[in-house]
C-alpha positions in Angstrom: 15.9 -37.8 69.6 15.1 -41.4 68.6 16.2 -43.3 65.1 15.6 -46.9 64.7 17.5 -49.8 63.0 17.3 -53.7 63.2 19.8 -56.1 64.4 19.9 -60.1 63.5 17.7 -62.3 65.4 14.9 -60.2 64.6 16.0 -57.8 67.4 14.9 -54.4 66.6 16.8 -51.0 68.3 15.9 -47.8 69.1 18.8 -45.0 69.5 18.3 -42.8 72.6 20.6 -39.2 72.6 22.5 -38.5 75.7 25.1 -36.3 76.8 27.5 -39.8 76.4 26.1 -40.4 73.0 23.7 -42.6 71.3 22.5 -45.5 73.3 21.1 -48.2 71.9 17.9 -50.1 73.0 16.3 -53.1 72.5 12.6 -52.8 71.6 12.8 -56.5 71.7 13.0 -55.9 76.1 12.4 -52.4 75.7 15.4 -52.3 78.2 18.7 -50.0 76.9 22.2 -51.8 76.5 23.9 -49.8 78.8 23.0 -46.8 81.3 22.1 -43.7 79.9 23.9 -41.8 82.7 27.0 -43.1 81.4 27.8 -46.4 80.4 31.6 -46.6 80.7 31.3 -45.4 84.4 28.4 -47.9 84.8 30.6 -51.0 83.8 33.4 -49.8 85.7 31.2 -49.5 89.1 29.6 -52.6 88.6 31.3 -55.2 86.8 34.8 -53.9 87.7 34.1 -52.7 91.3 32.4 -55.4 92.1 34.6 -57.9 90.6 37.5 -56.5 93.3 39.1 -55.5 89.4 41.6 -54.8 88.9 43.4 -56.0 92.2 42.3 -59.6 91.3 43.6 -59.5 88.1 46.3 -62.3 86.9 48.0 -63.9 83.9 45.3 -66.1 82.4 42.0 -64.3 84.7 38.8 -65.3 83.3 35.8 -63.5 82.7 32.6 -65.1 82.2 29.6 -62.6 81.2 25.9 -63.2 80.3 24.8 -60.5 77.9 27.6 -59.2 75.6 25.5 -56.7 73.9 28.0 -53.9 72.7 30.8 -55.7 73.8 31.5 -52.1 76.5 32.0 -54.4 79.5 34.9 -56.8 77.6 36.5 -53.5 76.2 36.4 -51.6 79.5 37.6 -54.5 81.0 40.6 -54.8 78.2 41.3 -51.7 79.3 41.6 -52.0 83.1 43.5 -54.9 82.8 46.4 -53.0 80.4 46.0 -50.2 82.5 47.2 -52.4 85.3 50.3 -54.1 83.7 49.4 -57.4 84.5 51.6 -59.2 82.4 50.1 -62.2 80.2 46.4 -62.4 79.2 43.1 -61.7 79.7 40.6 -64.4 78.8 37.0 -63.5 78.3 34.1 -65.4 77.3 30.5 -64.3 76.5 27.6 -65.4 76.2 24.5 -64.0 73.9 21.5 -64.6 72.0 21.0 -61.1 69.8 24.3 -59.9 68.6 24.4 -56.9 67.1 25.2 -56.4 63.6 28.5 -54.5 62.6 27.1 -51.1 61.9 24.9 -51.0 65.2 28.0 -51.8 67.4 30.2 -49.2 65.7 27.5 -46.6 66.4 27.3 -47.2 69.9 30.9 -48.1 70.1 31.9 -44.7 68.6 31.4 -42.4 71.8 34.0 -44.5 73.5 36.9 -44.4 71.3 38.6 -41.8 72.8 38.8 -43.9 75.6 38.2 -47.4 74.7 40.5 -50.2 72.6 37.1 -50.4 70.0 39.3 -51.0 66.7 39.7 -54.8 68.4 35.7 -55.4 68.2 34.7 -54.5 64.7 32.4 -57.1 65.0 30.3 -59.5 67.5 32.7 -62.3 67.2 35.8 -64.3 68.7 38.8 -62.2 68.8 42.1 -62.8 70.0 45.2 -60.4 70.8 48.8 -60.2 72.4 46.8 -60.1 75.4 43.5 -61.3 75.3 41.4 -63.7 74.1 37.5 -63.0 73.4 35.4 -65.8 72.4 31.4 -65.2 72.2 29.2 -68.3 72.6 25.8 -67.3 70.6 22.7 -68.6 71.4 20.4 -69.6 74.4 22.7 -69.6 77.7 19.8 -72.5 79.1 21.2 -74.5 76.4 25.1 -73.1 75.7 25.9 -72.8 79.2 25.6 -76.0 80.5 27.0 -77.2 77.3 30.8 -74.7 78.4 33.1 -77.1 81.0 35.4 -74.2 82.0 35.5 -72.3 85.1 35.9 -68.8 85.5 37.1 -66.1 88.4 34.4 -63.4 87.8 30.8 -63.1 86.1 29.2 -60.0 84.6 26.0 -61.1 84.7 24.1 -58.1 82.6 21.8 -59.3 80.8 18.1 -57.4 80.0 16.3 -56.4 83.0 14.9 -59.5 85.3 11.7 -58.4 84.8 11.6 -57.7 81.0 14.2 -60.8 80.2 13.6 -63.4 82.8 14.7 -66.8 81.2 18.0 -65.2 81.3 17.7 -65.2 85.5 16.1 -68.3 86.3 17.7 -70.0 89.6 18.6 -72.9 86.4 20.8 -70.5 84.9 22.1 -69.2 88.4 23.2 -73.0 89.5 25.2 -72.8 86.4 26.5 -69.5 86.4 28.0 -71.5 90.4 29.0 -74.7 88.4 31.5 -72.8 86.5 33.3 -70.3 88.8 36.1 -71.3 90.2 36.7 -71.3 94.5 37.0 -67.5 95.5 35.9 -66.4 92.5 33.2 -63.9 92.2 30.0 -62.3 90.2 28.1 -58.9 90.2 25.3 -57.6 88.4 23.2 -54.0 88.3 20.4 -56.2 89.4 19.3 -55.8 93.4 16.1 -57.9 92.6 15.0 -60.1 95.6 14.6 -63.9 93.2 18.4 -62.5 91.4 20.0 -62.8 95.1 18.4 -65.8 96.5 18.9 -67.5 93.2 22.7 -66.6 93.4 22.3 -67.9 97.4 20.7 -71.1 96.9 23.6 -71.6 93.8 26.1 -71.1 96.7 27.5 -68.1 96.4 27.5 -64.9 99.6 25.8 -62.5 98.2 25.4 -58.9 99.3 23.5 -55.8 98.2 25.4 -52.5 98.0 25.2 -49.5 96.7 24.4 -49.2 92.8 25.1 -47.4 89.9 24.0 -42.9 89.8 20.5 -43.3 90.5 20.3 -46.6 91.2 20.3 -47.2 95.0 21.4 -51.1 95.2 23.4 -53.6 92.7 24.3 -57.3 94.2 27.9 -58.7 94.2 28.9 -62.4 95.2 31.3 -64.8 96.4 31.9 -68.7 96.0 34.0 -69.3 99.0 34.2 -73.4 97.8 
């Protein structure tokens, strides 16, 4: 069963029904948000997993992330990090050109309540807790990101598919997405696309393919050693 509603930016959704709930996506890419086999276990393989998360984590660890969308990966990744009991905070920045508007993200939100901090993301915006601090940059990342002087210690990079979104994985982008992670610090994507990991290995970092998410058979992680 599919309904429709429209998000700012003149990004349009459709709502796909699966056993995990309603899953929004973009018409715009025509490219869903998050897996439909399960997009709390998705984040967790990829952008935790592949992270080294939450054995890296550390008062003050900084996530950088291209694509906020729902906002899943920052709240899974909230989560971790409490589960943990790393003392201190969790700083996570964003970056995204089509945020959703309130009532979409509480209706893709709303499947993982039970399991998920969602009352501290009512809305596509910067939030801040006791121990985190969320701050969304909106817009182009071409433009935003080289604009950000900060570096980070892991990347979600999760943006639309490569091939349906592919100003968002240019080898430009990529050389930025280097510039600002910090020595030892790391990325991962769902993407296994050939021009994703020699983008990432012409920006410096040692990449790797391994195994991906359910039916996907490869995803790509990376390292900056310097």
């Amino acid at each position: 069963m599919t309904g429709q509603t429209t998000a700012p930016a003149g990004h349009p959704l459709d709502w796909r029904e699966t056993p995990f709930g309603a899953v929004p996506v973009s018409r715009q890419f025509d490219d869903p948000f998050y897996s439909l086999q399960g997009g709390l276990a998705e984040t967790r393989h990829v952008f935790l997993a592949g992270n080294g998360l939450p054995e890296r984590f550390h008062d003050g660890f900084h996530v950088g992330e291209l694509g906020f969308g729902t906002g899943l990966n920052f709240l899974v990744t909230l989560q971790a990090f409490r589960d943990a009991g790393v003392p201190g905070r969790l700083q996570f920045t964003s970056f995204e050109a089509y945020p959703l508007d309130a009532g979409a993200l509480a209706k893709a939100l709303a499947p993982f309540a039970a399991d998920l901090p969602v009352q501290v993301l009512p809305r596509v915006a910067d939030a801040q807790g006791d121990d985190f601090t969320l701050r969304i940059i909106a817009g182009d990342a071409a433009d935003s990101l080289p604009a950000w002087d900060v570096c980070v210690d892991a990347w979600f990079l999760d943006g639309f598919s490569p091939a349906k979104n592919p100003a968002l994985w240019t080898p430009q982008i990529l050389a930025q997405v280097a510039a600002r992670t910090a020595p030892g610090g790391t990325a991962a994507t769902y993407s296994a696309a050939g021009h994703v990991r020699a983008g990432l290995a012409d920006a410096g970092f040692t990449v790797t393919r391994v195994p991906g998410f359910a039916t996907k058979r490869h995803m790509t992680v990376a390292t900056k050693e310097h």
